[in-house]
Each structure stands twice: as C-alpha cells, then as structure tokens.
PDB file as gemmi writes it, atoms N, CA and C in Angstrom:
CRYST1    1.000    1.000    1.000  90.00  90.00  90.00 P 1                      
ATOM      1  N   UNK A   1      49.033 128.159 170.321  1.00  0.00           N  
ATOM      2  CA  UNK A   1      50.353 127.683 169.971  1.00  0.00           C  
ATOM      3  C   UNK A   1      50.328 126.153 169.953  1.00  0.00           C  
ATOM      4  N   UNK A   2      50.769 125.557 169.233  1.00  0.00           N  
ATOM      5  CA  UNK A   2      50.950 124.257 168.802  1.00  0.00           C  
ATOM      6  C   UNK A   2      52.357 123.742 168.471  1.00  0.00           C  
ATOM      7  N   UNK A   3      53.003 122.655 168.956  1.00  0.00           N  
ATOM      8  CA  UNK A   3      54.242 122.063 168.922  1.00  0.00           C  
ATOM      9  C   UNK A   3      54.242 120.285 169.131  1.00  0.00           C  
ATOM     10  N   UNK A   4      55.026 119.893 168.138  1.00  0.00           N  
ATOM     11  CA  UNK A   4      55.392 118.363 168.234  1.00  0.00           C  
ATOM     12  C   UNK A   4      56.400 117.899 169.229  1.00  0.00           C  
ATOM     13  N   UNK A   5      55.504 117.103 170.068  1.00  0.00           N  
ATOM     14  CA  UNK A   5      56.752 116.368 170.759  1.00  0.00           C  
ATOM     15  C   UNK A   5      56.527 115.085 170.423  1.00  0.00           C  
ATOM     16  N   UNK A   6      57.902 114.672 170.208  1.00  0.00           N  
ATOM     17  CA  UNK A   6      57.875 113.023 169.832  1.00  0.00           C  
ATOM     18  C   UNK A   6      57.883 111.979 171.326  1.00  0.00           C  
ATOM     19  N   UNK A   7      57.084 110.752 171.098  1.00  0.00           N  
ATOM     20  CA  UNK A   7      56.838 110.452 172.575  1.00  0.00           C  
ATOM     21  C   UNK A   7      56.935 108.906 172.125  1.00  0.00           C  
ATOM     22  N   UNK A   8      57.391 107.971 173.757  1.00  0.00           N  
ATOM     23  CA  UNK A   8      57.108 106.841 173.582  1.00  0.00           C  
ATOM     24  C   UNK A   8      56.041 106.305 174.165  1.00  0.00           C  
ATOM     25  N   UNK A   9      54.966 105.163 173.731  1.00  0.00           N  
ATOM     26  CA  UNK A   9      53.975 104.602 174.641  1.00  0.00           C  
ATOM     27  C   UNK A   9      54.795 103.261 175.337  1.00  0.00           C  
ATOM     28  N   UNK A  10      54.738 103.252 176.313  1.00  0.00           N  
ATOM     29  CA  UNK A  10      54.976 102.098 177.305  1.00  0.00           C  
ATOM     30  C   UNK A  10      54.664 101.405 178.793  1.00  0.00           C  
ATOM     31  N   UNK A  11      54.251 101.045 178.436  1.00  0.00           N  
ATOM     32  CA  UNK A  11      53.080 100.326 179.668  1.00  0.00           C  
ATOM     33  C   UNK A  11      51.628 101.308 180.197  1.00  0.00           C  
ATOM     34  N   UNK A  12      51.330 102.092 179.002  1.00  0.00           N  
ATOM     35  CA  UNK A  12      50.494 102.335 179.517  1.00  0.00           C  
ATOM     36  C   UNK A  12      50.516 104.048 179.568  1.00  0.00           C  
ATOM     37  N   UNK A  13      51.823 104.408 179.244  1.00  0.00           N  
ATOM     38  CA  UNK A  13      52.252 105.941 179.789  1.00  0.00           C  
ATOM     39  C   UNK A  13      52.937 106.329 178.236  1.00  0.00           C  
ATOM     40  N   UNK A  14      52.642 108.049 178.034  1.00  0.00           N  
ATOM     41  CA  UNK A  14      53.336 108.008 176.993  1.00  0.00           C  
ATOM     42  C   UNK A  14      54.659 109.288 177.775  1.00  0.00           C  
ATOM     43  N   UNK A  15      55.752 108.721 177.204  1.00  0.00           N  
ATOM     44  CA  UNK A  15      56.944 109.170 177.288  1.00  0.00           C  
ATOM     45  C   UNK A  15      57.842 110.478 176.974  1.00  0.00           C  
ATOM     46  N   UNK A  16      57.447 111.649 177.192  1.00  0.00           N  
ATOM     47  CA  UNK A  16      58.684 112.052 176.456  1.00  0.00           C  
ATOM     48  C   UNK A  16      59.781 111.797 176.201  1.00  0.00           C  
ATOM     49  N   UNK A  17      60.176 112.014 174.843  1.00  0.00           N  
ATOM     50  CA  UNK A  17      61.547 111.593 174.460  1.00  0.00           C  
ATOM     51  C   UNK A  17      62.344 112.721 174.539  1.00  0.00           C  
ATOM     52  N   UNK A  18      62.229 113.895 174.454  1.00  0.00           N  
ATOM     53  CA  UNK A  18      63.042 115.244 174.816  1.00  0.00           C  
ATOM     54  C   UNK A  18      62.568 115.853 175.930  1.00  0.00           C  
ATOM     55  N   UNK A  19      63.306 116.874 176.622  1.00  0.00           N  
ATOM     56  CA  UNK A  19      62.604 117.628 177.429  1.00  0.00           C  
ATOM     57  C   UNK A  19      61.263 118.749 176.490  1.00  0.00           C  
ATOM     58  N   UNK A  20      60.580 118.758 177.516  1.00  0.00           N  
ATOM     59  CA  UNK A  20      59.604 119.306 176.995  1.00  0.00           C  
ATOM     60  C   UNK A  20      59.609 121.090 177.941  1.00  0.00           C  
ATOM     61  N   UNK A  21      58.454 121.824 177.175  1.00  0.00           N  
ATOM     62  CA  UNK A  21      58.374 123.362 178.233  1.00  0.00           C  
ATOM     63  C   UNK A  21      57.220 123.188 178.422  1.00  0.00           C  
ATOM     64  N   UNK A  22      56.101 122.523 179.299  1.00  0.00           N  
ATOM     65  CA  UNK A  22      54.967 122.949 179.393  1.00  0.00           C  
ATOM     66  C   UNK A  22      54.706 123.443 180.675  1.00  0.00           C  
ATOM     67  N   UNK A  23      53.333 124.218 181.452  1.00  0.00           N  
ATOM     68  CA  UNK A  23      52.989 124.562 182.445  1.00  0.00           C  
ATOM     69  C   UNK A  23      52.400 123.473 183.028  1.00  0.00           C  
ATOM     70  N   UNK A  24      53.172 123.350 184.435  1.00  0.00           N  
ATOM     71  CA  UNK A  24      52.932 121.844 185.284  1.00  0.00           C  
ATOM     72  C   UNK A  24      50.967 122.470 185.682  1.00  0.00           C  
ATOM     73  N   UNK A  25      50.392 121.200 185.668  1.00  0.00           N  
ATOM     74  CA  UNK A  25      49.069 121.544 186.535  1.00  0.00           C  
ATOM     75  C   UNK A  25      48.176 121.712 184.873  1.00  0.00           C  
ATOM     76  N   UNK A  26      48.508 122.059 184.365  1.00  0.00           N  
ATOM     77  CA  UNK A  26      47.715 122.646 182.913  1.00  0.00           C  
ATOM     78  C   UNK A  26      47.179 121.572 182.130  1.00  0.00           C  
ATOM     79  N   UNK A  27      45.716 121.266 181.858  1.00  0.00           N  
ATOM     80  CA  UNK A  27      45.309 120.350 180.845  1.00  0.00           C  
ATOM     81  C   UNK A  27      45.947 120.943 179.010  1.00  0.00           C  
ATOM     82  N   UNK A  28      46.262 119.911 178.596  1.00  0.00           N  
ATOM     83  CA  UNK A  28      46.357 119.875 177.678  1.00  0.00           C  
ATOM     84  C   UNK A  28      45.727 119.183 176.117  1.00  0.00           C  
ATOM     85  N   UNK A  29      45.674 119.508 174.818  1.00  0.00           N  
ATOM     86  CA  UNK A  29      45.167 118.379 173.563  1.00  0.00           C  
ATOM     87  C   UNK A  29      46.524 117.755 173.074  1.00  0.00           C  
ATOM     88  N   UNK A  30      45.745 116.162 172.751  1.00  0.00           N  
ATOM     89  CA  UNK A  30      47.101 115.964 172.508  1.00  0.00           C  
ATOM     90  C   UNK A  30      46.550 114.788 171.522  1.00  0.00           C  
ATOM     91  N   UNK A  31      47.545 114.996 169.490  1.00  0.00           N  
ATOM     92  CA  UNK A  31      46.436 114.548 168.884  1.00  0.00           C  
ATOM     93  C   UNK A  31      48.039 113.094 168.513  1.00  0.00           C  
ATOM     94  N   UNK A  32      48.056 112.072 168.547  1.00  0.00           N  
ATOM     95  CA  UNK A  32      48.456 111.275 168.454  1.00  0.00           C  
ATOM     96  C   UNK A  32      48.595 110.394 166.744  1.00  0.00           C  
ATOM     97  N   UNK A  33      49.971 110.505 166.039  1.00  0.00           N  
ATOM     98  CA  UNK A  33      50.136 110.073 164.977  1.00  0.00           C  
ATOM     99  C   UNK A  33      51.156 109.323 164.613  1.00  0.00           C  
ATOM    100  N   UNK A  34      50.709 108.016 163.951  1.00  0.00           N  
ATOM    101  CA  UNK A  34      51.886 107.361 163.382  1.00  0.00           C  
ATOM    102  C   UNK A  34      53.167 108.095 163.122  1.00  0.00           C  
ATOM    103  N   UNK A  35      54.418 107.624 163.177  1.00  0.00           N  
ATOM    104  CA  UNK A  35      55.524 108.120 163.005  1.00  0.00           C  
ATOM    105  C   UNK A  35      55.622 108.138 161.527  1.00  0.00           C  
ATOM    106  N   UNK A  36      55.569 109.187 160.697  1.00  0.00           N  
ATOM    107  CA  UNK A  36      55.395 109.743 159.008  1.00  0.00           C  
ATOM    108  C   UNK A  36      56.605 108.835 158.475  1.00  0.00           C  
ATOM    109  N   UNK A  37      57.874 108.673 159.194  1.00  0.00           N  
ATOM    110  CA  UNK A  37      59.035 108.109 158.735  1.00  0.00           C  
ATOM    111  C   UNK A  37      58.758 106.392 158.534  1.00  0.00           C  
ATOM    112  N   UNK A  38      58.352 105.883 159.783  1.00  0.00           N  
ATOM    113  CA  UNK A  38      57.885 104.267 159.150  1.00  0.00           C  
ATOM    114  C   UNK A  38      56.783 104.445 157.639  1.00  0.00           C  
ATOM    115  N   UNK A  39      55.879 105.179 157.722  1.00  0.00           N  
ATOM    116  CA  UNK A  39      55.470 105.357 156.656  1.00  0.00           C  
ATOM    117  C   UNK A  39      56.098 105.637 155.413  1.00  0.00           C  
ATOM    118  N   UNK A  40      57.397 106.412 155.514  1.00  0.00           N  
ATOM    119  CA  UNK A  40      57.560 106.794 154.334  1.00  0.00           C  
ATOM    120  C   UNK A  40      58.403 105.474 154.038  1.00  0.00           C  
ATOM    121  N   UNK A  41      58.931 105.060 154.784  1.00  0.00           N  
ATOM    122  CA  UNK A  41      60.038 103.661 154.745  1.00  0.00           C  
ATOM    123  C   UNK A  41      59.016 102.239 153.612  1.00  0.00           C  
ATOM    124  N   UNK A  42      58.013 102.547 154.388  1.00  0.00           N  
ATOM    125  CA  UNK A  42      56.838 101.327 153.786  1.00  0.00           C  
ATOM    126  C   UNK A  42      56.819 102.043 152.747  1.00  0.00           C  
ATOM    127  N   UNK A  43      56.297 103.191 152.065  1.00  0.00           N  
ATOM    128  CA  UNK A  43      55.355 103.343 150.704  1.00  0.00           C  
ATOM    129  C   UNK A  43      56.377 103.989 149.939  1.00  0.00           C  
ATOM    130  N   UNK A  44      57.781 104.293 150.431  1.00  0.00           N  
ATOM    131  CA  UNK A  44      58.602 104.706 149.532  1.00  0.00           C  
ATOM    132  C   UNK A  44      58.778 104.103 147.979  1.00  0.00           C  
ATOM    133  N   UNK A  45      58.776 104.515 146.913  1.00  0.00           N  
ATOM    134  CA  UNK A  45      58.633 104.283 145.406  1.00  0.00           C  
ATOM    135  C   UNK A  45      57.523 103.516 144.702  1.00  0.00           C  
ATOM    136  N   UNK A  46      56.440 103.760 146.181  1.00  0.00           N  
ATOM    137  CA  UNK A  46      55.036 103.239 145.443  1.00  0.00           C  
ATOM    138  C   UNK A  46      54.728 104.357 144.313  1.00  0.00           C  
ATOM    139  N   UNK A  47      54.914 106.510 144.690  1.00  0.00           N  
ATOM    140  CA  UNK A  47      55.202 107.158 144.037  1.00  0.00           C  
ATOM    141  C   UNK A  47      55.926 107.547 142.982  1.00  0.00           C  
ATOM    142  N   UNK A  48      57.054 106.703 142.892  1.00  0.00           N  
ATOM    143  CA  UNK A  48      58.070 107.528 142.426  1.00  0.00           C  
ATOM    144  C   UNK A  48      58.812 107.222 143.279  1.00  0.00           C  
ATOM    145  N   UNK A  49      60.269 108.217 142.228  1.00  0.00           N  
ATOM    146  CA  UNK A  49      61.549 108.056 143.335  1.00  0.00           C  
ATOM    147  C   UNK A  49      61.393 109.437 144.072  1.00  0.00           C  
ATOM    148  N   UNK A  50      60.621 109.843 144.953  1.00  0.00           N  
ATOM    149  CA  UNK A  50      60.865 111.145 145.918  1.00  0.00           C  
ATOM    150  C   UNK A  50      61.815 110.787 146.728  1.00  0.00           C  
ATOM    151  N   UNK A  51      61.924 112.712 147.716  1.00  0.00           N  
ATOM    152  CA  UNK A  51      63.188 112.221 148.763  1.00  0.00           C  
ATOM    153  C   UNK A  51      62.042 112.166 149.741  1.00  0.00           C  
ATOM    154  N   UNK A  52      62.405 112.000 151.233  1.00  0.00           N  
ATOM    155  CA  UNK A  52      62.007 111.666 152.573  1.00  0.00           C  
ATOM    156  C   UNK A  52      61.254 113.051 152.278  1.00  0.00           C  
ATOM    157  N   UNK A  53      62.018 114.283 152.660  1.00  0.00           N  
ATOM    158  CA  UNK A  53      61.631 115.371 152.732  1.00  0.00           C  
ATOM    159  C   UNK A  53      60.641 116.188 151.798  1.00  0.00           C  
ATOM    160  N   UNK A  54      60.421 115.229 150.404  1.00  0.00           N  
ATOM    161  CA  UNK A  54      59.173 115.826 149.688  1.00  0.00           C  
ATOM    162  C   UNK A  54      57.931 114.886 150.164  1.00  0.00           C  
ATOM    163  N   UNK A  55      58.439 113.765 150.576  1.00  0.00           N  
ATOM    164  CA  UNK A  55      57.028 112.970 151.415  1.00  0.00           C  
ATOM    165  C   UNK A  55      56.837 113.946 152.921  1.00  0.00           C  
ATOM    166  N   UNK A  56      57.874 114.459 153.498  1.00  0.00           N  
ATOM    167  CA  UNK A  56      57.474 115.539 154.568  1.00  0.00           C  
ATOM    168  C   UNK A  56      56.766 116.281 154.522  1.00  0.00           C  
ATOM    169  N   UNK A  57      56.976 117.330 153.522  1.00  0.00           N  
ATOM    170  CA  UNK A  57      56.314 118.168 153.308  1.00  0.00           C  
ATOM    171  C   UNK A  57      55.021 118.293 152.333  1.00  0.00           C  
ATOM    172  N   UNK A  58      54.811 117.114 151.750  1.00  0.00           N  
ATOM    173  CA  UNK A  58      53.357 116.543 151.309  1.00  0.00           C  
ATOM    174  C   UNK A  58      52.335 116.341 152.793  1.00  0.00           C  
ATOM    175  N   UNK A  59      53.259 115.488 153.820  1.00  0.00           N  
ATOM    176  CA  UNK A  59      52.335 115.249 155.004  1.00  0.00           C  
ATOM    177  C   UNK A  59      51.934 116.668 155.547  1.00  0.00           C  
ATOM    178  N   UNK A  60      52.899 117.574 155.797  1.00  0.00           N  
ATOM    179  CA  UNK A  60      52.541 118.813 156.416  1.00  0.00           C  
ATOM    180  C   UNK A  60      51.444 119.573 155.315  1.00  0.00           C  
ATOM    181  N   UNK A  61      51.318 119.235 153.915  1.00  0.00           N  
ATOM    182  CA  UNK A  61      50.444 119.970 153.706  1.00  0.00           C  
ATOM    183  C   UNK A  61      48.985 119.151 153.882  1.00  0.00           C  
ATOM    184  N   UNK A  62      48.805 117.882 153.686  1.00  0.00           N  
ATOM    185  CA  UNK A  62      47.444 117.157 153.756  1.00  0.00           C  
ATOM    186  C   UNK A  62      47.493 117.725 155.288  1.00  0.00           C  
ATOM    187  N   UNK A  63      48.042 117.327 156.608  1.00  0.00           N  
ATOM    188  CA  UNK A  63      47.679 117.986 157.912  1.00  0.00           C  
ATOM    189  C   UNK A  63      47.304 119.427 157.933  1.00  0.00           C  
ATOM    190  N   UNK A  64      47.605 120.239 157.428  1.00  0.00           N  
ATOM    191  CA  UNK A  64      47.286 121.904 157.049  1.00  0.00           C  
ATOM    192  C   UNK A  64      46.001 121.780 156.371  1.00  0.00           C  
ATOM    193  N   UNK A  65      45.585 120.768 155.826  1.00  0.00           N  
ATOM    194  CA  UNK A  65      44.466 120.873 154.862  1.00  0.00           C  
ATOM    195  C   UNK A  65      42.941 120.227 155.815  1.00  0.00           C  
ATOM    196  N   UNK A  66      43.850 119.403 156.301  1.00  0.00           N  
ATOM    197  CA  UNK A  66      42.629 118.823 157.484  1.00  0.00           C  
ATOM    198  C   UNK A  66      42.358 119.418 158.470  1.00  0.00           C  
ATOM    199  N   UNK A  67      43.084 120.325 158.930  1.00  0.00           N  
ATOM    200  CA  UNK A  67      42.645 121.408 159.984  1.00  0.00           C  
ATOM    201  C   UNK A  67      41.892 122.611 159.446  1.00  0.00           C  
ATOM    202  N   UNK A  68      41.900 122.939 157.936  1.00  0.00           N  
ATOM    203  CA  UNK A  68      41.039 123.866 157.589  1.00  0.00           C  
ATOM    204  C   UNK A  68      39.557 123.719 157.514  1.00  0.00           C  
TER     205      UNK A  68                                                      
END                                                                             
C-alpha cells in the first residue's frame, strides 16, 4: 500500500502537514518530490494552454511509468 503525505522540511525534520495513520515503531520508504504545483506554476504555457489538472494527471502517468 502506498499513500502521499504532503510534508514540511524544517530544521532538519520533515513535518507532517496532516494527520497521518501509520504504525508507531515501523520503518518505513519514503520517496521525496518537488511539489508538481510550483512546477506547474513555472512551465505553465510552455505547452500550451492546459488546465493544472491535465498537467496532474500527465505527472501521475510519467510516475506510473517509472515504476514499471
């Protein structure tokens, strides 16, 4: 099972920003990525006029593609 939590880094520690459900004591992977939204903010109409949400779901498919 796999799930996004959005997190802050600060001083050293990264943050949850929501509550989270995990099992206390339990190692975990944890793969760390630019926030897709500053991105889309920067390269917006280098494409075209897309919306946010077709640059979303472009990212979710290149990530689907790199895990295969």
């Amino acid at each position: 099972m796999s799930k996004v939590i959005r997190v802050r880094y600060e001083k050293g520690v990264l943050k949850p920003l929501g509550s989270i459900d995990l099992e206390d004591g339990k190692e975990y992977k944890i793969i760390v990525e630019k926030d897709i939204d500053e991105l889309i903010k920067k390269y917006r109409g280098v494409l075209g006029e897309s919306s946010i949400e077709e640059f979303r779901e472009l990212e979710e498919e290149a990530q689907a593609q790199g895990r295969s």
